[in-house]
C-alpha positions as CSV (number, residue, x, y, z in Angstrom):
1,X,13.5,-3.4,2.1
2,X,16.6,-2.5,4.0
3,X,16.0,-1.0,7.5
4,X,12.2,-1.2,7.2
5,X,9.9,-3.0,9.2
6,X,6.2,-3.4,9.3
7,X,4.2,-3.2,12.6
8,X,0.9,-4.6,13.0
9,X,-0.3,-0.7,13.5
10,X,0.9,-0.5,9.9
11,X,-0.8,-3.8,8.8
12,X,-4.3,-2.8,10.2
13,X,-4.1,1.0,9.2
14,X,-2.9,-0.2,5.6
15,X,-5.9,-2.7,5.2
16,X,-8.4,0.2,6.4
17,X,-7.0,2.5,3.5
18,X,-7.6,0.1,0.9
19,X,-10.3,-1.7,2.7
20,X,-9.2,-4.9,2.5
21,X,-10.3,-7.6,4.7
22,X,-7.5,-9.7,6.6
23,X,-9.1,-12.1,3.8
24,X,-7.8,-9.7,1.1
25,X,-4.6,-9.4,2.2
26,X,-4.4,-13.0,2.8
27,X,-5.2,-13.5,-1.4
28,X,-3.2,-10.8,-2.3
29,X,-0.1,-11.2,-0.1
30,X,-0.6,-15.7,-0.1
31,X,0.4,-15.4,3.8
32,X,-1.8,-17.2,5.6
33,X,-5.2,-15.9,7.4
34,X,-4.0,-17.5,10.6
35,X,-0.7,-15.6,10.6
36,X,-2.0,-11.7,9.0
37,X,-4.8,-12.3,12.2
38,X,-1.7,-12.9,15.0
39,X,0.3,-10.9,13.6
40,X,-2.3,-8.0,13.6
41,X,-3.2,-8.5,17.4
42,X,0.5,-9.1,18.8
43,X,0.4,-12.6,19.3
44,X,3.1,-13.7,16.9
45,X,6.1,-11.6,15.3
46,X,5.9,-13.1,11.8
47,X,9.4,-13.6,9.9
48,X,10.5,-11.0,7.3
49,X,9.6,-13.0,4.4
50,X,6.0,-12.3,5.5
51,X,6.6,-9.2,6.7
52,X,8.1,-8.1,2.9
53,X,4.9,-10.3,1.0
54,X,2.5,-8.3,3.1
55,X,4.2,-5.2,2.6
56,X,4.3,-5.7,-1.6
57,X,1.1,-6.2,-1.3
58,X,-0.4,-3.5,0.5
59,X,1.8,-1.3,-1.6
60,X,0.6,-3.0,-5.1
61,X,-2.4,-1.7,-4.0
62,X,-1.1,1.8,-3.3
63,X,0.1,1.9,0.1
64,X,2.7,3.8,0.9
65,X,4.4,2.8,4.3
66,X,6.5,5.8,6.3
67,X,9.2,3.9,8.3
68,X,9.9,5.2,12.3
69,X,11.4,8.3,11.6
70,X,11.2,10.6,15.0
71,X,7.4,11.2,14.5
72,X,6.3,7.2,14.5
73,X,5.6,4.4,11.8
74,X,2.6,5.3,9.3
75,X,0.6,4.7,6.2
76,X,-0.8,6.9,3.7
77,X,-2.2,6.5,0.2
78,X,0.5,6.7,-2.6
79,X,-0.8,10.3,-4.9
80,X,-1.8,8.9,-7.8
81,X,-0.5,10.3,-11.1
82,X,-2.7,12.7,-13.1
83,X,-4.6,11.4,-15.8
84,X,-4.9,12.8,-19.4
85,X,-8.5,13.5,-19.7
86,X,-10.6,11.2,-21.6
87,X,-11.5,12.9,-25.5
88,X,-14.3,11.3,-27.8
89,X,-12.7,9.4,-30.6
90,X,-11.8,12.2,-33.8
91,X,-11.0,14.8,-30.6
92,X,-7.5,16.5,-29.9
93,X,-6.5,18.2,-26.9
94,X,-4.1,21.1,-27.2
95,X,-0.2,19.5,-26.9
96,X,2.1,22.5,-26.5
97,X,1.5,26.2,-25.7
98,X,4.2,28.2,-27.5
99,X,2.6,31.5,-26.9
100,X,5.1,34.2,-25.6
Protein backbone atom coordinates (compact mmCIF):
# COMPACT_ATOMS: atom_id res chain seq x y z
CA UNK A 1 0.00 0.00 0.00
CA UNK A 2 3.09 2.00 0.73
CA UNK A 3 2.44 5.71 1.54
CA UNK A 4 -1.36 5.37 1.15
CA UNK A 5 -3.87 5.90 3.52
CA UNK A 6 -7.57 5.74 3.58
CA UNK A 7 -9.75 8.59 5.18
CA UNK A 8 -13.19 8.05 6.24
CA UNK A 9 -14.05 10.84 3.31
CA UNK A 10 -12.68 8.03 1.13
CA UNK A 11 -14.56 5.21 2.86
CA UNK A 12 -18.00 7.01 2.61
CA UNK A 13 -17.47 8.43 -0.96
CA UNK A 14 -16.19 4.82 -2.07
CA UNK A 15 -19.40 3.00 -0.62
CA UNK A 16 -21.72 5.73 -2.46
CA UNK A 17 -19.91 4.85 -5.89
CA UNK A 18 -20.59 1.28 -5.62
CA UNK A 19 -23.58 1.66 -3.33
CA UNK A 20 -22.73 -0.34 -0.81
CA UNK A 21 -24.15 -0.25 2.59
CA UNK A 22 -21.64 -0.08 5.66
CA UNK A 23 -23.29 -3.73 5.71
CA UNK A 24 -21.63 -4.39 2.28
CA UNK A 25 -18.50 -3.45 3.07
CA UNK A 26 -18.59 -5.09 6.30
CA UNK A 27 -19.29 -8.68 4.09
CA UNK A 28 -17.04 -7.85 1.62
CA UNK A 29 -14.07 -6.32 3.58
CA UNK A 30 -14.94 -9.04 7.06
CA UNK A 31 -14.10 -5.74 9.27
CA UNK A 32 -16.57 -5.38 11.58
CA UNK A 33 -19.91 -3.14 11.26
CA UNK A 34 -19.04 -1.56 14.53
CA UNK A 35 -15.60 -0.50 13.40
CA UNK A 36 -16.44 0.66 9.24
CA UNK A 37 -19.45 2.88 11.38
CA UNK A 38 -16.57 4.69 13.74
CA UNK A 39 -14.30 4.83 11.54
CA UNK A 40 -16.68 6.55 9.03
CA UNK A 41 -17.83 9.25 11.57
CA UNK A 42 -14.30 10.01 13.24
CA UNK A 43 -14.63 8.34 16.36
CA UNK A 44 -11.97 5.76 16.03
CA UNK A 45 -8.75 5.66 13.67
CA UNK A 46 -8.87 1.91 12.77
CA UNK A 47 -5.29 0.05 12.40
CA UNK A 48 -3.90 -0.41 8.81
CA UNK A 49 -4.77 -3.94 8.68
CA UNK A 50 -8.38 -2.63 8.35
CA UNK A 51 -7.53 0.22 6.65
CA UNK A 52 -5.83 -2.18 3.72
CA UNK A 53 -9.01 -4.93 3.99
CA UNK A 54 -11.36 -2.05 3.38
CA UNK A 55 -9.45 -0.63 0.83
CA UNK A 56 -9.18 -4.28 -1.34
CA UNK A 57 -12.38 -4.35 -0.99
CA UNK A 58 -13.74 -1.20 -2.22
CA UNK A 59 -11.23 -1.62 -5.05
CA UNK A 60 -12.43 -5.49 -5.90
CA UNK A 61 -15.30 -3.75 -6.52
CA UNK A 62 -13.80 -1.07 -8.84
CA UNK A 63 -12.78 1.68 -6.78
CA UNK A 64 -10.02 3.48 -7.50
CA UNK A 65 -8.66 5.56 -4.54
CA UNK A 66 -6.33 8.91 -5.53
CA UNK A 67 -3.96 9.36 -2.54
CA UNK A 68 -3.34 13.36 -1.07
CA UNK A 69 -1.57 14.62 -3.84
CA UNK A 70 -1.75 18.68 -3.62
CA UNK A 71 -5.43 18.68 -4.82
CA UNK A 72 -6.84 16.34 -1.73
CA UNK A 73 -7.64 12.49 -1.18
CA UNK A 74 -10.45 11.03 -3.63
CA UNK A 75 -12.31 8.22 -5.22
CA UNK A 76 -13.44 7.54 -8.62
CA UNK A 77 -14.66 4.52 -10.51
CA UNK A 78 -11.82 2.37 -12.16
CA UNK A 79 -12.68 2.72 -16.46
CA UNK A 80 -13.64 -0.44 -17.24
CA UNK A 81 -12.05 -2.20 -20.17
CA UNK A 82 -13.95 -2.37 -23.53
CA UNK A 83 -15.82 -5.27 -24.26
CA UNK A 84 -15.83 -7.35 -27.57
CA UNK A 85 -19.28 -7.14 -28.66
CA UNK A 86 -21.47 -10.01 -28.19
CA UNK A 87 -22.02 -12.06 -31.88
CA UNK A 88 -24.88 -14.88 -32.34
CA UNK A 89 -23.32 -18.25 -32.37
CA UNK A 90 -22.02 -19.12 -36.34
CA UNK A 91 -21.14 -14.97 -36.44
CA UNK A 92 -17.55 -13.49 -37.02
CA UNK A 93 -16.57 -10.07 -36.52
CA UNK A 94 -13.88 -8.58 -38.77
CA UNK A 95 -10.22 -9.36 -36.96
CA UNK A 96 -7.71 -7.21 -38.81
CA UNK A 97 -8.01 -4.37 -41.32
CA UNK A 98 -5.05 -4.61 -43.75
CA UNK A 99 -6.42 -2.14 -46.20
CA UNK A 100 -3.76 0.44 -47.30
Amino acid sequence: MGQFMLTSAQCRAARALVDWSREKLSEQSKVSHRSIVDFERGAREPRLLTKEALVRALDAAGVEFIPENGGGAGVRLRKSRPTAPHLPDGEAGIIENNEM
